[in-house]
C-alpha positions in Angstrom: -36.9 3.1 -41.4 -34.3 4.4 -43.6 -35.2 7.1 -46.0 -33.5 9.2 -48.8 -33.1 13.0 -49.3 -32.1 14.3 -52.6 -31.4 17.3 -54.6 -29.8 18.9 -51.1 -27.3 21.9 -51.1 -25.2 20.7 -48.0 -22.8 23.5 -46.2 -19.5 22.3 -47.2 -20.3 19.9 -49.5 -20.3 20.6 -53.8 -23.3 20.8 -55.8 -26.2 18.3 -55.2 -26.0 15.6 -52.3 -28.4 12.7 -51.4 -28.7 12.2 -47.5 -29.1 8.7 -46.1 -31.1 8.9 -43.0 -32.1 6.2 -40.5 -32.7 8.3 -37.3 -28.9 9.7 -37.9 -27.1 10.8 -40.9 -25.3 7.5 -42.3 -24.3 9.3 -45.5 -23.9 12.4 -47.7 -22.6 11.7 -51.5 -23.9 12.9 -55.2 -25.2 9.5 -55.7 -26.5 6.8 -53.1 -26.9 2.7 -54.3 -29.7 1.8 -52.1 -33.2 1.4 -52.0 -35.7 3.3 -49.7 -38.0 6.1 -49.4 -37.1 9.3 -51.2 -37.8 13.1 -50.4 -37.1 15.2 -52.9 -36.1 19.0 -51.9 -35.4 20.2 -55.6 -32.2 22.2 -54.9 -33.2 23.8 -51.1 -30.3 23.6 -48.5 -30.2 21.3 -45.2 -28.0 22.3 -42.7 -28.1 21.3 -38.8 -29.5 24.3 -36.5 -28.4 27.4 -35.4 -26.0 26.9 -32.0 -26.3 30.4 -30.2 -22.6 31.4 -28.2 -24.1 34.7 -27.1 -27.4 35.2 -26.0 -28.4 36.8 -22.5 -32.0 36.0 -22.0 -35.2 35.8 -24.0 -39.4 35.9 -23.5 -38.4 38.9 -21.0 -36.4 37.1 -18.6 -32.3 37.6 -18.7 -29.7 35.1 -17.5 -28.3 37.4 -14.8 -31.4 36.9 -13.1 -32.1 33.7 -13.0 -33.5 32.3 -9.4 -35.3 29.2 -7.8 -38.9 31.4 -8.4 -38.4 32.1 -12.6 -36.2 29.0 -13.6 -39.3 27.3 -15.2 -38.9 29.9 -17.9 -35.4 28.0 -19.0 -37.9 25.3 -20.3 -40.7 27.7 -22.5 -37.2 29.8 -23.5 -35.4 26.3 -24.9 -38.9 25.7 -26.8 -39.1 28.7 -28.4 -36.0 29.0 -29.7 -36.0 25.2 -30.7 -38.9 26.6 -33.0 -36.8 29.0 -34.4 -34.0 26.8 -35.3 -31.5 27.2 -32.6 -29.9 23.6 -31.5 -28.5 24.5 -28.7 -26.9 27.8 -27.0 -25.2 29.1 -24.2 -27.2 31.4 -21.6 -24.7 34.8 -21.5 -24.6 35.9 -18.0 -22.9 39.4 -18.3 -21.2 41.4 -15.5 -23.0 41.7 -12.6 -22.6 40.7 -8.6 -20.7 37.6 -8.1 -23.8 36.3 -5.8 -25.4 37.3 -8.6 -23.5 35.2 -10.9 -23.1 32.1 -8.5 -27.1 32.2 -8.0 -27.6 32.1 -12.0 -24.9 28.7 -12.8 -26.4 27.0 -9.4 -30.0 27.4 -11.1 -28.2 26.6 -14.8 -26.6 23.9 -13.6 -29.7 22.2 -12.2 -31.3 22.5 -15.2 -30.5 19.6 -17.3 -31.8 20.8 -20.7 -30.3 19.6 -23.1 -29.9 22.8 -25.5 -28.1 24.3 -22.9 -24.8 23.1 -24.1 -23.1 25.7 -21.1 -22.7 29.1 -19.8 -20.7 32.1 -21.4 -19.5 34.6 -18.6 -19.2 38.1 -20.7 -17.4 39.5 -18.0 -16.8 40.8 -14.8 -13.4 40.9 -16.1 -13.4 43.8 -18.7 -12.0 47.1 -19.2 -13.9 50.2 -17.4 -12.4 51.8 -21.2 -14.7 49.3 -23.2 -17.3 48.2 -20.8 -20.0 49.3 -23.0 -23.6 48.4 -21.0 -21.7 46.5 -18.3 -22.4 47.9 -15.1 -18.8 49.3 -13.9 -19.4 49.1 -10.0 -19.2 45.0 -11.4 -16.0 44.5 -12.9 -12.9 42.7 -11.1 -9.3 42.5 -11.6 -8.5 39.7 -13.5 -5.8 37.2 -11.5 -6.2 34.0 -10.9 -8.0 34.2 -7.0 -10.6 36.6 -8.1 -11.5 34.0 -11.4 -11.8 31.7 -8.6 -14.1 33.4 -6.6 -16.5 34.1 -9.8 -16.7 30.7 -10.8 -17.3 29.2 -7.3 -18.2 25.4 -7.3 -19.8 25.7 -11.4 -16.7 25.7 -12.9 -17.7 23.0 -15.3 -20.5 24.4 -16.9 -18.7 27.2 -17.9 -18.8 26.9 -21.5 -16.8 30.2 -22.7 -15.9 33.5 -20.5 -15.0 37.2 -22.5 -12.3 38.9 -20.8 -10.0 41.6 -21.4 -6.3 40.4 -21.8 -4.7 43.4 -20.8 -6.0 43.5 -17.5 -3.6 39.9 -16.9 -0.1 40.6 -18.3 0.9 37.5 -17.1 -1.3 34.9 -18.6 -1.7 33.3 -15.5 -5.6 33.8 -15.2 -5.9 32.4 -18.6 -3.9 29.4 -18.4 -6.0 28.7 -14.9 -9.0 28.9 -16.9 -7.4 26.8 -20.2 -6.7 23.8 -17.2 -10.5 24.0 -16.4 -11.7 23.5 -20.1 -13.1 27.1 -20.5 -12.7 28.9 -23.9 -11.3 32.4 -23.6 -12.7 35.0 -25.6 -10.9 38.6 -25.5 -13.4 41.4 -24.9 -14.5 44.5 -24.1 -10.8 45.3 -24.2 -8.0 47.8 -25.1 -6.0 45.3 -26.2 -3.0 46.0 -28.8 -2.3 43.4 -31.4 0.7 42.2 -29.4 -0.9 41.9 -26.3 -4.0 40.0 -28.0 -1.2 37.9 -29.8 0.4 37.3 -26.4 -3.1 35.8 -24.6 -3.8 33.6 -27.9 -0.2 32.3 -27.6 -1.3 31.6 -23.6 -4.2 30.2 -25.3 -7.6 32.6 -26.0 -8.8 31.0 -28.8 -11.9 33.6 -29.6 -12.8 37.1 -29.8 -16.6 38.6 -28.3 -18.6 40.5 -31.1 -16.0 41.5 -33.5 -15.7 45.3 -33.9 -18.1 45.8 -30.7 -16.0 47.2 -27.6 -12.7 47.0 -28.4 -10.2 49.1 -30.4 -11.2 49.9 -34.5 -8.8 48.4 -37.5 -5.9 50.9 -38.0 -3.4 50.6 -40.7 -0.3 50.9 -37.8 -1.9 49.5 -34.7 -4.2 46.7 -36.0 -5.7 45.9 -32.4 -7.0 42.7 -31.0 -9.4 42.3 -33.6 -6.7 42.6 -36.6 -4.2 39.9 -34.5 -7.5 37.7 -34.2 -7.7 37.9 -38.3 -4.1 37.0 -38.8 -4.6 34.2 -36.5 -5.9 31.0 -38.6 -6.7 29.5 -34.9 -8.9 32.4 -33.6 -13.2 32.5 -34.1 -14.3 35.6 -33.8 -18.1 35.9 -33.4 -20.1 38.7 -35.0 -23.2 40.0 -34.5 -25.1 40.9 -38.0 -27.9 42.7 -37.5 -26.7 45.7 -39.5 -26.9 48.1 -36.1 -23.5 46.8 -34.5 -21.7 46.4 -37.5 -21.8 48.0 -41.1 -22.2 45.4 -43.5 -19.0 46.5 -45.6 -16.9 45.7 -42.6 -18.6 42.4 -42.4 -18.1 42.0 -45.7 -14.2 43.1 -45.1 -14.4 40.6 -41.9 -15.3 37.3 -44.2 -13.4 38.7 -47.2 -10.2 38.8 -44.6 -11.6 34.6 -43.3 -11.7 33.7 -46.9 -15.4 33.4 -45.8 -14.8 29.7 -44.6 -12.7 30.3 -41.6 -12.8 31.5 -37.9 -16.3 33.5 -38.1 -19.3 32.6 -37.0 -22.8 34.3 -36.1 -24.3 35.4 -32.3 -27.5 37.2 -31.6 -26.1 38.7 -28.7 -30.2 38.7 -27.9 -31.4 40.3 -25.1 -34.2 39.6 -22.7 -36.7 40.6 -25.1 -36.3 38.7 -27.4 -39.5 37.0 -28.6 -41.5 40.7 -27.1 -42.5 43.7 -29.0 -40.8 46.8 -29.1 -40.8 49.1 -25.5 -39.1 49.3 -22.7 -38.2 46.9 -20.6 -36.5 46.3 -17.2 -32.5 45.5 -17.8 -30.6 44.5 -14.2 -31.4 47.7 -12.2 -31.7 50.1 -15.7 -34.0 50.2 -18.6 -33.3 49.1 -22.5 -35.5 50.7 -25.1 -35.9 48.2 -27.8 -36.6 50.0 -31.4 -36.8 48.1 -34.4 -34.9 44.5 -32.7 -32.5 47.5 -31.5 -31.6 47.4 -27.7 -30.2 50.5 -26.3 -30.0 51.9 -22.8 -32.2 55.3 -22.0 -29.0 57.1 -22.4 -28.2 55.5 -26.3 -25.7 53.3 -25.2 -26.3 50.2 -27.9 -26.8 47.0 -25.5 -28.0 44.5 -27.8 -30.6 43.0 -29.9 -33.9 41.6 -29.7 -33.3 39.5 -33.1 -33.4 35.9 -33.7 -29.7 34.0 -34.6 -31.0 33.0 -38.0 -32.5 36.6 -38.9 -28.4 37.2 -39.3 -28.3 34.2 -42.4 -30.9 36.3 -44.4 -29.3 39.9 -43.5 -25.7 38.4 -44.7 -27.5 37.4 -48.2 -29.9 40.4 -48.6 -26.4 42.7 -48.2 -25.1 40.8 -51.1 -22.5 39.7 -48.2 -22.1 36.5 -49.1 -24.2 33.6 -50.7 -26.8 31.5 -48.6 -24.3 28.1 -48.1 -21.9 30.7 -46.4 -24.3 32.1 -44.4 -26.1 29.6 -42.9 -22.6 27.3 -42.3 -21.8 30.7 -40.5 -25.2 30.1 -37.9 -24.6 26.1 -38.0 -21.4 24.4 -38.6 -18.8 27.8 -37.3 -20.2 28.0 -33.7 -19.7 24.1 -33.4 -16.5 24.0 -35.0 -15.8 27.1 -32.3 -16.8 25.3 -29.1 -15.3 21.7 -30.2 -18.7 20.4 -30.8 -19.5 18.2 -33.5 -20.2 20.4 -37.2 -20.1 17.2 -39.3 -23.4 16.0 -40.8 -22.5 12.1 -40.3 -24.0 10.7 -37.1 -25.9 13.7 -36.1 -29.5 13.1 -35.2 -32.1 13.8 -38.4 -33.6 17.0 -37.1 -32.3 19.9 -39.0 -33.5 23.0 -41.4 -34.5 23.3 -44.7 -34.1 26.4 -46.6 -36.7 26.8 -49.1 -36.0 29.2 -52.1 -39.0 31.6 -51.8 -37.5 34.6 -50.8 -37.8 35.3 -46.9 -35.1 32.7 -46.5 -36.4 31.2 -43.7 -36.1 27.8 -42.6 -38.2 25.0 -41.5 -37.8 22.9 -39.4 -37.5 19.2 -40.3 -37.4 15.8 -37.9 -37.1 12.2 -38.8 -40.8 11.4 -36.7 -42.1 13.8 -39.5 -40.3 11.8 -42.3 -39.5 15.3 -43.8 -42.6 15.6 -45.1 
C-alpha cells in the first residue's frame, strides 16, 4: 500500500518534502499529485541510517577475536545496533597476528548478515611513529607479497584497509589493492602532504580518523591530513566525540569541506560498546573506559564506547553545524564514501526520524509500522 510522508526535512533536499512510499522510496518533491495515506511529521527530519566505516567490536566482544565458539554474537551485535540506527557497518579488525586476522574474515565471511556491508583492516601496515594502541610486535612492511599474505583467500570482503603511505614509495601495494576493489585509507602515518598527494594520485581515496595518529596542520608542512582537504576526491572520516578531536578543529575540518563534501562520521567504538564504564579485556591488554572514553592502563586514548549517532547530536550541541549537516554526515557521507547508494529513491522505507524535542535522537521508522 502506498502511503504519503509530509512536512519532511530531507538531507540534501530544500525546505519541506513529501515522500512517496510503497515499500521503497518512489519520490521526494515539495508537492506530490496523488491520493493515499498521509503521515504527517510537522517539520522533523528523515534520513536513511547511520552506516558505521569504523567500528572494532561491540556487547564486549572485538572483531580481532572473532572465532567458530563466539561468532553467534555477530547476530545479537547487528540487532543492537540496528536499534540504534546503524544500517549497516564494517567490523574494524585492527593490527594484530595475521592467523589472527585470517581466523576473523574466515568467520566474517561466513556470516552472511546483511549489515555487514565488509571488513575494514586498520592496519598491520602502519607506522611504529603513529601506531597509537596498535600492538607494534604486529605491524608489517607494506609491499605487495606481505598484503598478500594478510589478506589470504578473503580478499573480497575487504571493504576498506588504513595504511600508512610512506611505508610504500612505490605505490605498488596500493595499486595491488585498487585492482582488488579495496578502498585505501592513509593512517596512522607520517606522511608529508606530497607523499599523501602521491598515494591519492596512485589512488587512496580516504583518510582514518582525521587528526588521530598522524601529523597536526602546520602552516609550512600541511601533512596528509591538509593534502586530504585540498583534495575534492578524498573522505576523511572523523570521530566526534569531543575526546579525539576539539570541536573548533571539527568545526575548521567542515568549514575547510564547505560542510557538504568529503567528511563523514565513525564511532571508532570499541568492544564495549553497549557495557558500562570499567575495565575490560582488549587483545592481550586492558582498556579503561570512563565516560564512553576508551584508554589503555597506561592513558594511551584507544577509542570509544559511544554510539555513531551520539556524534549527530554532539556536532549540533557544539553549535558545529545545523542538524541536516549532521545527520547527512552519519547517513548519506559514509555511503557516498564506500560507493554505496546515499540517494533516497529506491531505498527500502526503513529509516529515522528526528523528532524536535531536544535529545535529538531518532526513531526508528519501517514501512510494516506504516510510520506510525
Amino acid at each position: 500500500m502506498r502511503f504519503l510522508i509530509i512536512n519532511a526535512q530531507v538531507p540534501g533536499f530544500q525546505g519541506l518534502q513529501q515522500i512517496l512510499i510503497d515499500e521503497v522510496v518512489l519520490e521526494i518533491a515539495p508537492r506530490i499529485e496523488i491520493t493515499a495515506p498521509i503521515v504527517d511529521v510537522a517539520g522533523d527530519w528523515i534520513s536513511l541510517g547511520g552506516i558505521d566505516l569504523q567500528i572494532n567490536g561491540a556487547l564486549g566482544l572485538a572483531f580481532p577475536d572473532l572465532n567458530s565458539e563466539n561468532c553467534d554474537q555477530l547476530e545479537k551485535i547487528c540487532q543492537f545496533l540496528w536499534n540504534q540506527g546503524v544500517d549497516g557497518f564494517l567490523p574494524t579488525i585492527v593490527t594484530t597476528s595475521i592467523d589472527n586476522i585470517q581466523r576473523s574474515l574466515s568467520v566474517l565471511a561466513d556470516s552472511n548478515l546483511p549489515q555487514i556491508l565488509g571488513v575494514h583492516l586498520e592496519g598491520p601496515f602502519l607506522n611504529r611513529q603513529k601506531r597509537g594502541a596498535h600492538p607494534e610486535e604486529f605491524l608489517l612492511p607494506l609491499d605487495v607479497e606481505t598484503v598478500k599474505r594478510v589478506l589470504g583467500d578473503y580478499a573480497e570482503i575487504v571493504k576498506v584497509i588504513t595504511l600508512a603511505p610512506e611505508l610504500d614509495p612505490t605505490g605498488e601495494a596500493i595499486a595491488y589493492l585498487k585492482s582488488l576493489g579495496i578502498t585505501v585509507s592513509l593512517g596512522h602515518s607520517q606522511a608529508t602532504a606530497e607523499q599523501a598527494q602521491q598515494a591519492f594520485d596512485q589512488g587512496a581515496s580516504m583518510v582514518t580518523h582525521a587528526f588521530n595518529a598522524m601529523p597536526s596542520l602546520h602552516h609550512r608542512e600541511p601533512g596528509l591530513l591538509g593534502a586530504a582537504i585540498a583534495n575534492p576526491n578524498v573522505y576523511c572520516g572523523l570521530i566526534a566525540d569531543g575526546q579525539h578531536v576539539s570541536p573548533i578543529m571539527i568545526e575548521i575540518l567542515l568549514r575547510s569541506s564547505q560542510y557538504d563534501r568529503g567528511i563523514f562520521l565513525v564511532s571508532d567504538a570499541l568492544s564495549p560498546l553497549g557495557l558500562p564504564d570499567g575495565r575490560y579485556p582488549w587483545d592481550a591488554r586492558e582498556i579503561e573506559v570512563i565516560h564512553g572514553t576508551a584508554r589503555l592502563l597506561n592513558g594511551t586514548l584507544a577509542g570509544t564506547t559511544r554510539l555513531l549517532l551520539s556524534g549527530v547530536q554532539n556536532l549540533v550541541n557544539w553549535n558545529v553545524c545545523d542538524l541536516g549537516t549532521a545527520i547527512a554526515l552519519a547517513t548519506t557521507a559514509p555511503r557516498a564514501a564506500i560507493n554505496l547508494p546515499h540517494s533516497f529513491l529506491k531505498q527500502p522505507a526503513n529509516f529515522l526520524r528526528w523528532r524536535k524535542n531536544g535529545t535529538i535522537a531518532p526513531q526508528r521508522l519501517t514501512f510494516d509500522k506504516k510510520l506510525a
